[in-house]
C-alpha positions as CSV (number, residue, x, y, z in Angstrom):
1,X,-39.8,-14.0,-4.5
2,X,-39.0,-14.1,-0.4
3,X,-39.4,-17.3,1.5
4,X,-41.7,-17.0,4.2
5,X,-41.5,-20.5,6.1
6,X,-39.8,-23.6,6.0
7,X,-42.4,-26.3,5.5
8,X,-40.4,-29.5,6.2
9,X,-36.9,-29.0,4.1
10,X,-35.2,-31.7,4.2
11,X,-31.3,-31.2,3.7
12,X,-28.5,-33.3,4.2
13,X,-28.5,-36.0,7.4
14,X,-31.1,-33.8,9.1
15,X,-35.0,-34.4,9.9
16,X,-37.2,-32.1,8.1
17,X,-37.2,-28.3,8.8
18,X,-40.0,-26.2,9.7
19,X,-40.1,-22.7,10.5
20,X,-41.0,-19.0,10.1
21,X,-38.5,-16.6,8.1
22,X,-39.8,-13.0,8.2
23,X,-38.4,-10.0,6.4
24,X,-35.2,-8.7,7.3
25,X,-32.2,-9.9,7.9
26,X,-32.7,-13.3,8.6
27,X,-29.9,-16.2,9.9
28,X,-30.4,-20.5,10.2
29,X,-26.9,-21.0,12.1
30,X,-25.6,-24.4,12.4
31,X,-22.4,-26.7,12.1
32,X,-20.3,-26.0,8.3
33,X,-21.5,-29.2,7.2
34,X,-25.4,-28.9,8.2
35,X,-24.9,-24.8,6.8
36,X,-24.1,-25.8,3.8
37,X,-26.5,-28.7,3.1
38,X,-29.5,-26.2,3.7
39,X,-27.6,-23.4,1.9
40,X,-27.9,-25.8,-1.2
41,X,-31.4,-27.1,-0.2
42,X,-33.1,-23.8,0.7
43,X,-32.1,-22.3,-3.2
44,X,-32.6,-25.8,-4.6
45,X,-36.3,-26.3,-3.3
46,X,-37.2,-22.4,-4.1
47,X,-36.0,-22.5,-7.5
48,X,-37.8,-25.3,-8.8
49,X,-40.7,-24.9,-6.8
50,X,-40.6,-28.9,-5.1
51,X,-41.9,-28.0,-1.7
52,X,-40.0,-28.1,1.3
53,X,-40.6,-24.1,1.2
54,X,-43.5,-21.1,1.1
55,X,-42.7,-18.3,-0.9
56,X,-44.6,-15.1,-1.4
57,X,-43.9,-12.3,-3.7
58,X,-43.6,-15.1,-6.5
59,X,-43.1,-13.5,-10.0
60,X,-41.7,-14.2,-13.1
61,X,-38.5,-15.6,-11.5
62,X,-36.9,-15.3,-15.8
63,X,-33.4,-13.2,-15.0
64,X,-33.2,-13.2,-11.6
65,X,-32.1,-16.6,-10.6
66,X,-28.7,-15.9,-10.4
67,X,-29.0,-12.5,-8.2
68,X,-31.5,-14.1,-6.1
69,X,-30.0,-17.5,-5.1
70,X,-25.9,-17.2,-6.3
71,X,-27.1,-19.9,-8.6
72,X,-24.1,-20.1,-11.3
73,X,-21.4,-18.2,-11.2
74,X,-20.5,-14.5,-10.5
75,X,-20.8,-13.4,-14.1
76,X,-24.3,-14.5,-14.3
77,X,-25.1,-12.3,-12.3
78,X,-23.4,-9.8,-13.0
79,X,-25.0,-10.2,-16.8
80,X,-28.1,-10.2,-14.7
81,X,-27.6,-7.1,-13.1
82,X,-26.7,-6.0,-16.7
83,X,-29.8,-6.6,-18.2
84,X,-32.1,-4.5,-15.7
85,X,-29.6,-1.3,-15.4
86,X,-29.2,-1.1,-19.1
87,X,-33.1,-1.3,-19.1
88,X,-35.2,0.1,-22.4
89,X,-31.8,1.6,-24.3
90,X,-30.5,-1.8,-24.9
91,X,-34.2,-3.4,-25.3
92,X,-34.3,-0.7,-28.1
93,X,-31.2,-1.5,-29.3
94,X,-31.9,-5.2,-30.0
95,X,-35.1,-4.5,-31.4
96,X,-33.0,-2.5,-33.7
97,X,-31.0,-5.4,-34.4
98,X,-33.6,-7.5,-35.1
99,X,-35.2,-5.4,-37.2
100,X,-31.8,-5.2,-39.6
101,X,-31.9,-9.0,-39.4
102,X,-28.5,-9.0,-37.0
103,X,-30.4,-11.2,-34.3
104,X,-33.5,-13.7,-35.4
105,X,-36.6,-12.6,-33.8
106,X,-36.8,-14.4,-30.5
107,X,-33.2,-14.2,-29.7
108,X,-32.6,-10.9,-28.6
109,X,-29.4,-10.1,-26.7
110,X,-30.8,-10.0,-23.4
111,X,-34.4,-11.4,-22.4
112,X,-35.0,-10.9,-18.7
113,X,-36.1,-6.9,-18.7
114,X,-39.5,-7.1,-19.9
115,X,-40.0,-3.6,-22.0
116,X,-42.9,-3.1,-23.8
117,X,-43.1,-2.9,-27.5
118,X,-44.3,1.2,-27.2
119,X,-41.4,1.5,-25.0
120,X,-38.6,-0.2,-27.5
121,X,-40.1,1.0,-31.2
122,X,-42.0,4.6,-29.5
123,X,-42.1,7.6,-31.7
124,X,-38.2,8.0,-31.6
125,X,-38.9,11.5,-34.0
126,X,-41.0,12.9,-31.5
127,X,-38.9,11.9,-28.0
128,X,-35.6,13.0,-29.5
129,X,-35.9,16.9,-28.7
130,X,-37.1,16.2,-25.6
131,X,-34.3,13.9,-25.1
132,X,-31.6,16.5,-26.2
133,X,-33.4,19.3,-23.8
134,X,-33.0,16.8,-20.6
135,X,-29.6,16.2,-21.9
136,X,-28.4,19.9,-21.8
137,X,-30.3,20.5,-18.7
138,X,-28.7,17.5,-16.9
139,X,-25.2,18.8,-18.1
140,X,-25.9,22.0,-16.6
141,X,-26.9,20.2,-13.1
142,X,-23.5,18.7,-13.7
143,X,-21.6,21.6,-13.9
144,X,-23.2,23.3,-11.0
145,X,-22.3,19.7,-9.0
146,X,-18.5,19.8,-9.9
147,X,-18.3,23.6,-9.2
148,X,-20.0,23.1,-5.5
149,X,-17.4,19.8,-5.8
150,X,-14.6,22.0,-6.2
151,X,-15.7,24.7,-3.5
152,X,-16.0,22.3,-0.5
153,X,-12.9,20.0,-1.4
154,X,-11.2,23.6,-1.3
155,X,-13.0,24.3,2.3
156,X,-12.4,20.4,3.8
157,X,-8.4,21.1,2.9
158,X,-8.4,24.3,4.4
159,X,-10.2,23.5,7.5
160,X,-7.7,20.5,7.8
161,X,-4.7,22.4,7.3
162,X,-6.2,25.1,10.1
163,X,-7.1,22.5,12.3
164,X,-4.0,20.2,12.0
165,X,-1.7,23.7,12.4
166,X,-3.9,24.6,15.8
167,X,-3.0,20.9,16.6
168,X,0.7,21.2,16.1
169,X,0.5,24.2,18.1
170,X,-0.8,23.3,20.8
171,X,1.4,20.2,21.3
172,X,4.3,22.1,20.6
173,X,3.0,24.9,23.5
174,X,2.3,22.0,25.7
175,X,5.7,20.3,25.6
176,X,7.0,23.4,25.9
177,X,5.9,24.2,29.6
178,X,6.1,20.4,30.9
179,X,10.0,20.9,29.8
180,X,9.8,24.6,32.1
181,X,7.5,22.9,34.5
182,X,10.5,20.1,35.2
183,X,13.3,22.7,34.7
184,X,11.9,24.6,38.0
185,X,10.8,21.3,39.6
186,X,14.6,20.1,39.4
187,X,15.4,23.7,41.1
188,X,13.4,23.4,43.8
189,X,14.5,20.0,44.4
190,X,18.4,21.2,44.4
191,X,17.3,24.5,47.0
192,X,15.6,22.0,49.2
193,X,18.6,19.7,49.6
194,X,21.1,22.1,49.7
195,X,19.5,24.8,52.0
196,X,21.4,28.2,52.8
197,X,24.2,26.5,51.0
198,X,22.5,26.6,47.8
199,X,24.0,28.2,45.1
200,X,22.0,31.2,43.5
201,X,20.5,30.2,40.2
202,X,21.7,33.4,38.7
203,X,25.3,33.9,39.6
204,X,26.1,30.6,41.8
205,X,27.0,32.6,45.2
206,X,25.5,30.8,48.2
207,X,21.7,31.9,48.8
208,X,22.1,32.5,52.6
209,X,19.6,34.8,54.0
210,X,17.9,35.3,50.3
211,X,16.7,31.1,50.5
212,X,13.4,32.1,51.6
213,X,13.0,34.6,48.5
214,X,14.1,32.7,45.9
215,X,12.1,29.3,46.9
216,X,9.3,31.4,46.7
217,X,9.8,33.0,43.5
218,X,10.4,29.8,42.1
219,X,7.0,28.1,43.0
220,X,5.2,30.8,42.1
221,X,6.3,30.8,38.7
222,X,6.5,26.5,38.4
223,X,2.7,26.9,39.9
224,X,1.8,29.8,37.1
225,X,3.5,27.2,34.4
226,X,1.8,24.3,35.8
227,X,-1.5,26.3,35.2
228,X,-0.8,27.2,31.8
229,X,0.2,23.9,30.7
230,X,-3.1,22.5,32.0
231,X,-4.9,24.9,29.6
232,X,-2.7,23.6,26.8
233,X,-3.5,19.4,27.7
234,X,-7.1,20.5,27.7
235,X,-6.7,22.9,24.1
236,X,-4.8,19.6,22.3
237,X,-7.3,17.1,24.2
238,X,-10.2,19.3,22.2
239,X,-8.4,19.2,19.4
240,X,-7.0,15.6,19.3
241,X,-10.3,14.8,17.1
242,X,-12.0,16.7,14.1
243,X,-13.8,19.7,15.1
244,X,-17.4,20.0,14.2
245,X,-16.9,22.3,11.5
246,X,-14.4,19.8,9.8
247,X,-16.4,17.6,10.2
248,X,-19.6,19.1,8.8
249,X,-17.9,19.8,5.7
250,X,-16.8,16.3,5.4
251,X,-20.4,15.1,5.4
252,X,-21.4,17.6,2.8
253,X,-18.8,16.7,0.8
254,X,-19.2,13.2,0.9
255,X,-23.2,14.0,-0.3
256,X,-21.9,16.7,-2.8
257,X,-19.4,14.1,-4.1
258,X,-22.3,11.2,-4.5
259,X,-24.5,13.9,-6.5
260,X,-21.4,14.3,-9.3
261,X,-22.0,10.7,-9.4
262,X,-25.1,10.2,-10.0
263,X,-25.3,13.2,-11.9
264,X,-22.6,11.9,-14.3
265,X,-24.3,8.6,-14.4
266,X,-27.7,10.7,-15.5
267,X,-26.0,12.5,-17.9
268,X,-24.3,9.0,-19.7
269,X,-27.6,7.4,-19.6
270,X,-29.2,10.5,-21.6
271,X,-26.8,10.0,-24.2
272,X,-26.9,6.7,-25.0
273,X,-30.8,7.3,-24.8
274,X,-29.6,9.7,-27.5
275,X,-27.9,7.8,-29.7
276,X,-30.2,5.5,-29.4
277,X,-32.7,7.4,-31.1
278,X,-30.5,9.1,-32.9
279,X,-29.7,5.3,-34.5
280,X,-33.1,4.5,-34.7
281,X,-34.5,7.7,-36.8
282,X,-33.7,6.5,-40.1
283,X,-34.4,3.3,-41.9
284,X,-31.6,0.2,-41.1
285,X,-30.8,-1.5,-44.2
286,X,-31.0,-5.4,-43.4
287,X,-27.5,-6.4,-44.0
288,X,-25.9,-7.7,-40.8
289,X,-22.1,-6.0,-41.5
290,X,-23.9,-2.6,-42.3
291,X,-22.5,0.6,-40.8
292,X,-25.6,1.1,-39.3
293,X,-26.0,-2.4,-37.8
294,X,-22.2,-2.3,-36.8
295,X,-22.7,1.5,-35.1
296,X,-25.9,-0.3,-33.5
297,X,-23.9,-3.4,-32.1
298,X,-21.0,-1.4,-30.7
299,X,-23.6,1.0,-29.0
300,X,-25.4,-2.1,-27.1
301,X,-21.6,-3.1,-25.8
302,X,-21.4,0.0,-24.3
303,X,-24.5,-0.1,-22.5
304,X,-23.4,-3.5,-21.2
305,X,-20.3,-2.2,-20.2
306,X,-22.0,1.3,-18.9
307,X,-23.7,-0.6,-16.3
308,X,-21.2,-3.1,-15.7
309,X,-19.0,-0.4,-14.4
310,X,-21.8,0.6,-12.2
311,X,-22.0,-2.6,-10.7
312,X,-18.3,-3.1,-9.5
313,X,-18.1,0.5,-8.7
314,X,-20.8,0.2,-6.3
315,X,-19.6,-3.6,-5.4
316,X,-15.7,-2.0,-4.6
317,X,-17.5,0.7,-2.3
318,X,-19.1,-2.1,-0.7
319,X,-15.6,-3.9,-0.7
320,X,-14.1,-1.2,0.8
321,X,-16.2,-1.5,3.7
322,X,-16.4,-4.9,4.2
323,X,-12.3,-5.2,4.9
324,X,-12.1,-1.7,5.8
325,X,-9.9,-0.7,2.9
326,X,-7.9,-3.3,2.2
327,X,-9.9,-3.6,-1.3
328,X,-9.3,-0.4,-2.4
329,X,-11.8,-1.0,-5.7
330,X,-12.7,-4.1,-8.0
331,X,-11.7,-3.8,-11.6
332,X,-13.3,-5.9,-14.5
333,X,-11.0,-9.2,-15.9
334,X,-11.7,-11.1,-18.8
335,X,-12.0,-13.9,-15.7
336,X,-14.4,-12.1,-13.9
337,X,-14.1,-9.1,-11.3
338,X,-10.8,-8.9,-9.2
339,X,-9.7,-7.0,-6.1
340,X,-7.5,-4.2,-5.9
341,X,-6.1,-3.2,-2.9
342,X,-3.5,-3.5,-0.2
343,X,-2.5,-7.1,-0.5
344,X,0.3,-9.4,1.8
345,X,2.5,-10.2,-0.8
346,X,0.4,-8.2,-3.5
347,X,-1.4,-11.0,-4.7
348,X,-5.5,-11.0,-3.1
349,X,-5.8,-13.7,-1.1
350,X,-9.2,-16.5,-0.3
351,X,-10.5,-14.0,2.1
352,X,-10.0,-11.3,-0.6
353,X,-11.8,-13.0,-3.6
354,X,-14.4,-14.0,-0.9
355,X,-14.9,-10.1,0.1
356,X,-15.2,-9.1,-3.9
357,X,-17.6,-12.1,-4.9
358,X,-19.8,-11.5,-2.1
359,X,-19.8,-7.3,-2.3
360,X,-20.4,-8.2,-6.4
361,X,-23.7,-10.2,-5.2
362,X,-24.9,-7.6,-2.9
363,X,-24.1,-4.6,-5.7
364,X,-26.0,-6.9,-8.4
365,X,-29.3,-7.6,-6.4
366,X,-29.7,-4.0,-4.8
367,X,-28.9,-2.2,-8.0
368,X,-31.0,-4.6,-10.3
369,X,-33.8,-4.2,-7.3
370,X,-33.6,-0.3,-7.9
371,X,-33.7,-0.8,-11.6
372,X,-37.7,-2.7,-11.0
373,X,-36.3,-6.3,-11.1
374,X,-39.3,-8.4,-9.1
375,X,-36.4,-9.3,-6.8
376,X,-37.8,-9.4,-2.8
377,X,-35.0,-11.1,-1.6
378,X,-31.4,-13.0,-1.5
379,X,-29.8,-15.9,0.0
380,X,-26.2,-15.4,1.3
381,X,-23.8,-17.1,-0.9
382,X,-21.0,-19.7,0.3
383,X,-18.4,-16.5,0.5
384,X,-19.6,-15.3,3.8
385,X,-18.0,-18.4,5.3
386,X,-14.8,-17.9,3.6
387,X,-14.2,-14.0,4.9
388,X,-11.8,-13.2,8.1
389,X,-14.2,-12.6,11.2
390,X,-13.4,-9.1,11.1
391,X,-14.0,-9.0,7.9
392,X,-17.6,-10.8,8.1
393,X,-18.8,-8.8,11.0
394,X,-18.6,-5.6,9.2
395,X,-20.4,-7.3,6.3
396,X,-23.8,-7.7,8.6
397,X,-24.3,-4.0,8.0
398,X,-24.3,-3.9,4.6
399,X,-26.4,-6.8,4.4
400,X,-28.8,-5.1,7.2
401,X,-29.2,-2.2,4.6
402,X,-28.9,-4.5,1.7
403,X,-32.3,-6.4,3.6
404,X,-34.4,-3.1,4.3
405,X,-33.6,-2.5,0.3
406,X,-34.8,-6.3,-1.1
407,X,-37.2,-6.6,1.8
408,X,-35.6,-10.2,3.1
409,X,-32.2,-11.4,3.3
410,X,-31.3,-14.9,4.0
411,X,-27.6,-16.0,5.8
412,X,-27.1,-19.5,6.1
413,X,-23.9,-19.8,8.2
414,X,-21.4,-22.0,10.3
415,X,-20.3,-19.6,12.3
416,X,-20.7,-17.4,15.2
417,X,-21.4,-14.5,13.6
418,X,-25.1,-14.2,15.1
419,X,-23.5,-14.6,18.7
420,X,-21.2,-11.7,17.4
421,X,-24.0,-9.7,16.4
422,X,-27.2,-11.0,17.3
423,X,-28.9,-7.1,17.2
424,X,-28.1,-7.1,13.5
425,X,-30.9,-9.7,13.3
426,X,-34.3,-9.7,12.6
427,X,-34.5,-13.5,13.3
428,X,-32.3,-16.4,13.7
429,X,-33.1,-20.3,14.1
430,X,-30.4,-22.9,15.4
431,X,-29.9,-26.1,13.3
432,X,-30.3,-29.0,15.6
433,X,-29.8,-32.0,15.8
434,X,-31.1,-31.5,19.7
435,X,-32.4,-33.7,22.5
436,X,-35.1,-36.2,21.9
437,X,-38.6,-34.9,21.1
438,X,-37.2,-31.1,20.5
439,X,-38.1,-29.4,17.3
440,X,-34.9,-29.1,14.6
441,X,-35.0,-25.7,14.7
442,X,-34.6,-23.1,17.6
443,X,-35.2,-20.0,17.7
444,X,-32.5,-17.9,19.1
445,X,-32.7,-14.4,21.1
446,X,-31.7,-11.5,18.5
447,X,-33.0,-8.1,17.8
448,X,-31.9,-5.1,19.5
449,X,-33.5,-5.2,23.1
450,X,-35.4,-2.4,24.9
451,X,-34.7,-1.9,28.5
452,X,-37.5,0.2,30.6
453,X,-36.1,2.2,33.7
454,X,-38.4,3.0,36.8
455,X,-37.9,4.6,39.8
């Protein structure tokens, strides 16, 4: 669901709130107190559907609570998430399960994917060669990946290693003639004050008559060093950043590196599609501590944990770019997902758990989006407030992209983030309270502006 308009919300202390959303990235910025009371009002009135709020896009909102409005806790949503990536495989799974009398019909393990019943009990005998002839042909995509992998890591280190020897060379070359440029400069300097006097840089006799001669000498070469020693500022100036080449292989690796990903990521999800119907070929006994039943069980953990890793992979890239590496990654606790990374005193701190429960959120909703969750958009959770401002101004980007993936994307916040970035946002309404008579809600100027030159 996506909220369209506030149609008189009423929240906290403050007089009921009317106004248009939009798609996009969308912000209602007001005091910490006011933020939070509509934060809590805003999910609150779309959940349960007691006015206060249009909504369009409404489906069946079963599952998607918790990625859409941070309602309960981050492992919610994470089991969310879970239940859309693992999709059909696990829906097949618990059907199996169900069938050998391990779950009562009803009470599957997971109920917010709707599958079909063709899709979860299909004609597993006649899919299963087509499943093992995508398999091999997915592993063979894979090879070819890690081999093209392995060919432009080799290129990116060897361009680097040219580049950062040209580099070293060219500094080296440069140093080298301002210390000859300043060795003549100081000779000069001693002819001029000492005049005929002046004792011959060669063998120390007084210059005399040969003055003239060797003052001349000596500029011309301190001007011909001068010259080459400009050439060698401008050769490290050119190279003082990547060249275009490096760079260019850099990009392809980065895209050749995100294809072995996904490409692994096919290639697991085939299998367990494999085993799956592997499992599912013969007929399950209906003892719940069967071999068969216990195969079955452990095979539905690991699609849980198959796409739980997907999620806080993706969520620790997003991590990464919110602080800008200081989470390096998030790894999976028996508490819940933590941060790894550089930490002050090697424990994460409140801005640290903010960055991972917020970059978990985000990795939740847009993966369970891409899985076919009815999921058209996301209110910010609390965390945003609790991030450095450094930290919080690189996370309007990815919540920009995270908006043109879900369609709408809602930041309720106390801060001055929108004056920070106001082109980041598609819209943005002030909280009041204001003068007598004036609306609750202001609209503020955001966008990125277009600015037409004549002559």
């Amino acid at each position: 669901m996506r909220i369209a308009r506030l149609t008189g919300l009423r929240a906290g202390d403050l007089p009921p709130l009317d106004g248009e959303l939009g798609p996009g990235l969308v912000a209602l910025v007001g005091s910490p107190e006011a933020a939070s009371e509509v934060r809590r009002a805003l999910v609150w009135s779309a959940a349960v559907g007691e006015g206060g709020v249009a909504l369009t896009d409404v489906t069946d909102r079963t599952g998607i609570e918790a990625l859409w409005g941070g309602t309960g806790g981050l492992v919610e949503a994470l089991d969310a998430a879970i239940v859309w990536l693992a999709g059909p495989a696990l829906a097949r799974v618990e059907a199996a399960l169900t069938a050998a009398g391990v779950r009562r019909p009803g009470l599957p393990l997971s109920t917010a994917a709707p599958v079909s019943e063709e899709r979860a009990n299909g004609d597993h005998r006649r899919s299963h060669p087509n499943a093992v002839a995508e398999l091999h042909a997915r592993e063979h995509e894979l090879r070819e990946l890690r081999a093209e992998w392995a060919e432009v890591t080799g290129d990116v280190e060897q361009a680097t290693m040219d580049w950062l020897r040209e580099r070293q060379d060219a500094e080296t070359q440069l140093q080298a003639y301002r210390d000859r440029a300043r060795e003549l400069k100081a000779r000069l300097a001693q002819l001029e004050a000492g005049g005929p006097d002046a004792p011959c840089p060669t063998c120390g006799r007084p210059l005399a008559d040969h003055l003239k001669d060797v003052r001349v000498q000596l500029r011309e070469e301190w001007e011909s060093v001068v010259q080459d020693g400009s050439w060698w500022k401008r050769r490290r100036e050119q190279l003082e950043g990547k060249p275009e080449h490096l760079q260019a292989l850099e990009g392809r690796g980065v895209r050749v590196h995100a294809a072995v990903e996904y490409g692994a990521e096919r290639v697991e999800r085939v299998r367990a599609e494999i085993r799956v119907l592997e499992a599912l070929r013969e007929p399950l006994v209906t003892e719940a501590g069967s071999p068969e039943a216990r195969a079955l069980e452990r095979l539905a953990e690991e699609l849980r944990t198959a796409a739980r890793s997907r999620v806080l992979r993706e969520a620790g890239q997003l991590a990464e770019r919110i602080t800008a590496g200081r989470v390096l990654w998030i790894r999976d606790d028996e508490d819940g997902p933590v941060a790894v990374g550089l930490f002050h005193g090697g424990v994460p701190g409140i801005r640290d758990r903010a960055a991972v429960e917020l970059a978990t959120r985000m990795a939740a909703a847009a993966l369970a989006r891409a899985a076919g969750a009815p999921l058209f958009g996301m209110v910010v959770s609390e965390a945003l407030e609790w991030l450095d401002p450094e930290d919080r101004l690189r996370s309007v980007d990815v919540l920009g992209e995270l908006a043109e993936g879900l369609g709408q994307v809602i930041l309720v916040t106390g801060t001055d983030l929108v004056d920070l970035r106001p082109e980041a946002f598609a819209r943005a309404l002030e909280l009041g309270p204001f003068e007598r008579g004036a609306p609750p809600l202001r609209s503020l100027g955001v966008g990125v502006a277009v600015l037409r030159l004549s002559a």
